[in-house]
C-alpha positions as CSV (number, residue, x, y, z in Angstrom):
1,X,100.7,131.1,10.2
2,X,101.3,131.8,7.0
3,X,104.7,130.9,4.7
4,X,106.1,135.0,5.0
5,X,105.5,134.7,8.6
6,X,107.2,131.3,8.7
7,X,110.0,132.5,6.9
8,X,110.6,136.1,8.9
9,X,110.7,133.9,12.6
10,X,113.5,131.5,10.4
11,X,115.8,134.7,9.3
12,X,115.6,136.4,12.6
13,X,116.6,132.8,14.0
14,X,119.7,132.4,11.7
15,X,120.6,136.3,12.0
16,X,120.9,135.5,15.7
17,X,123.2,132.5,14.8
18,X,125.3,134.1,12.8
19,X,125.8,136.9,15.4
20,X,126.3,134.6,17.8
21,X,128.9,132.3,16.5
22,X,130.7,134.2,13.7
23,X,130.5,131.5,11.3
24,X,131.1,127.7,10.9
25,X,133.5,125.0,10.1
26,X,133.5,121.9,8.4
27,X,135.7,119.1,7.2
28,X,137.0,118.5,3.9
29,X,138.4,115.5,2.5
30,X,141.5,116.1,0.6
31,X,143.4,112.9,-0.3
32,X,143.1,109.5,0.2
33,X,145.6,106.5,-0.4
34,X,145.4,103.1,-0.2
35,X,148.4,100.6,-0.5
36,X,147.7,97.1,-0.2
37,X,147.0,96.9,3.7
38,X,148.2,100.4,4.4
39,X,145.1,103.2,4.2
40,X,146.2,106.7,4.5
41,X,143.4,109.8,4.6
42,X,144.0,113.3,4.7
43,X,141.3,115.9,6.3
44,X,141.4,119.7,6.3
45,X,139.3,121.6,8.9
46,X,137.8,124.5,7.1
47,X,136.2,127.9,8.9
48,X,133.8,129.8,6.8
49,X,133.3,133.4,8.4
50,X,129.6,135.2,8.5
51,X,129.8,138.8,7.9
52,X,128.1,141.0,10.4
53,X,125.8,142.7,8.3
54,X,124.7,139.2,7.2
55,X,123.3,138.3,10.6
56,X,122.3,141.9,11.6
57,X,120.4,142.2,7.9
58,X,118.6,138.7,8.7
59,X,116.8,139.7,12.3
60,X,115.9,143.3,10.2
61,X,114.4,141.3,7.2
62,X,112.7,138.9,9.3
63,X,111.4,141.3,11.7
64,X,110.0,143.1,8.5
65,X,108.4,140.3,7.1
66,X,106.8,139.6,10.6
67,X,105.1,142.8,10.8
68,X,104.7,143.5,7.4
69,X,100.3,143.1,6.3
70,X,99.4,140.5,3.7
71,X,97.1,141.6,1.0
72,X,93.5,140.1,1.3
């Protein structure tokens, strides 16, 4: 299999990601104090959002590149 191949099966998979699940969060680490024995931390929870025509343009692309001839 060659690398367009390869990389058309790994767009249609994240195209169907981001349909399914809209996005992802993560955790960011905001502040931080430490005084003396006391240790205080402060995390935010963040939610990035994945447009539609993000995940719908990723299964087209990679269903392109699947089908699409190499030259030879």
């Amino acid at each position: 299999m060659d690398g367009l191949k390869m990389l058309g099966l790994v767009l249609i998979v994240a195209g169907a990601l981001a349909l399914g699940y809209g996005g992802f969060s993560y955790t960011k680490e905001t502040h931080q104090v430490d005084m003396g024995p006391l240790h205080m931390e402060m995390a935010e929870k963040r939610w990035v959002n994945i447009p539609l025509w993000a995940g719908i343009g990723g299964i087209v692309l990679g269903g392109l590149l699947l089908v699409a001839r190499g030259k030879k």
